[in-house]
C-alpha positions in Angstrom: 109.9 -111.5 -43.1 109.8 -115.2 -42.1 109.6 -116.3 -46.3 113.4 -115.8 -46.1 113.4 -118.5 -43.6 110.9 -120.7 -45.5 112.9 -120.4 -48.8 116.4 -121.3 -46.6 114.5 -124.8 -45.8 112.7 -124.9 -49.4 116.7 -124.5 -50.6 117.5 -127.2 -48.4 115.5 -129.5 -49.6 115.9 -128.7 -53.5 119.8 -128.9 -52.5 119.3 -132.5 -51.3 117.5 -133.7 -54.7 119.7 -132.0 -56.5 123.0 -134.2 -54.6 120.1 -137.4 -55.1 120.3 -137.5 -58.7 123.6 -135.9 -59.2 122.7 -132.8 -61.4 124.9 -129.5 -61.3 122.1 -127.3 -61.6 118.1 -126.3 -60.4 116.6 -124.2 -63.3 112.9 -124.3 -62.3 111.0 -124.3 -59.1 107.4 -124.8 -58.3 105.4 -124.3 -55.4 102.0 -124.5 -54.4 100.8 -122.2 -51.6 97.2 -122.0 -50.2 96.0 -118.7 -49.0 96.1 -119.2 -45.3 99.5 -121.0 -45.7 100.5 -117.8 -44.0 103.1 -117.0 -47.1 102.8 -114.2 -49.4 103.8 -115.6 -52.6 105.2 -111.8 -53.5 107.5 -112.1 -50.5 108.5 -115.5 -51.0 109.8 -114.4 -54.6 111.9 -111.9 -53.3 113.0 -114.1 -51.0 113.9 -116.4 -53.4 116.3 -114.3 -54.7 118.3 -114.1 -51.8 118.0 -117.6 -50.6 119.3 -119.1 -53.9 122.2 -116.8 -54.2 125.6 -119.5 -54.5 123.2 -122.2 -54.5 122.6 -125.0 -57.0 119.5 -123.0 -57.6 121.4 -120.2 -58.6 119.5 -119.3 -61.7 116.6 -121.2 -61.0 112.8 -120.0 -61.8 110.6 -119.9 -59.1 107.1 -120.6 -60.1 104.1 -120.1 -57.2 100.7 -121.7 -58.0 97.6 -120.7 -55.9 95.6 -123.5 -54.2 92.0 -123.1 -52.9 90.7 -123.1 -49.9 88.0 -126.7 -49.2 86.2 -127.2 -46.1 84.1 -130.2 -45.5 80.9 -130.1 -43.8 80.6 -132.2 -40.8 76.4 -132.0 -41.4 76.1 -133.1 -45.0 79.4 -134.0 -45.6 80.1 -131.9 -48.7 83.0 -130.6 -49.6 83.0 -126.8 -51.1 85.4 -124.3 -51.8 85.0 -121.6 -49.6 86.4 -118.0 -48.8 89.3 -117.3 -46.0 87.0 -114.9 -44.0 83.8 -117.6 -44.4 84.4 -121.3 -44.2 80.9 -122.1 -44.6 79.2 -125.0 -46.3 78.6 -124.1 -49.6 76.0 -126.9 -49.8 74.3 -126.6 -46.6 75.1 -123.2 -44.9 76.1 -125.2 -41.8 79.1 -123.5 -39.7 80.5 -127.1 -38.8 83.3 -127.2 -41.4 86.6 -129.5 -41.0 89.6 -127.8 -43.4 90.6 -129.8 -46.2 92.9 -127.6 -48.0 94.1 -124.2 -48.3 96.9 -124.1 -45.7 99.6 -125.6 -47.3 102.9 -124.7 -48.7 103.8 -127.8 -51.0 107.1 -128.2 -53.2 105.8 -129.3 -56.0 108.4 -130.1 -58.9 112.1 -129.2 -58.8 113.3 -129.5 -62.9 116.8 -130.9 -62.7 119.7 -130.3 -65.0 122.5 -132.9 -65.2 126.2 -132.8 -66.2 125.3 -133.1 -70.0 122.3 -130.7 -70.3 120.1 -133.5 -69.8 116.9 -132.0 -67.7 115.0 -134.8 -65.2 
């Protein structure tokens, strides 16, 4: 299950914010993840749990948000949203597709809570 690995680093990096702007806590999360990010978003919850455990992000909320997949035609130049299993124009029909979107795993917002409740 390599999401435990990808929530170590996504820990990692909400640790060094966290130190950046001096708050004591993490109490919300969000991430976007496109379907052939290669992440189950049910994995990476469960995950979660165990990657935040005596963390900064102890009790923080982990929010996924689904992106689409785009492709952009190299014929007509549109750019559709598409299926994993057909990355076909959805203007054209045309097979010669360049990916736009849909394979990313993007932290999106980290809410922050400082010394004297004060959320950034």
């Amino acid at each position: 299950m390599h999401e435990l690995s990808v929530c170590q680093h996504l820990i990692g990096q909400v640790e060094a914010l966290a130190r950046e702007h001096g708050a004591v806590r993490v109490s919300r999360i969000v991430v976007r993840i496109g379907p052939l990010a290669g992440v189950e978003a049910a994995l990476l919850e469960q995950a979660f749990t165990l990657a935040r455990a005596g963390t900064v992000a102890d009790q923080a909320e982990l929010a996924t948000e689904s992106l689409p997949i785009q492709v952009r035609c190299t014929v007509c130049g549109a750019v559709t949203t598409v299926t994993a299993n057909r990355l076909i124009c959805g203007a054209c029909g045309d097979w010669h597709t360049e990916l736009q979107s849909g394979d990313e795993l993007l932290l999106t917002s980290v809410e922050l809570e400082l010394e004297d409740n004060e959320y950034v």
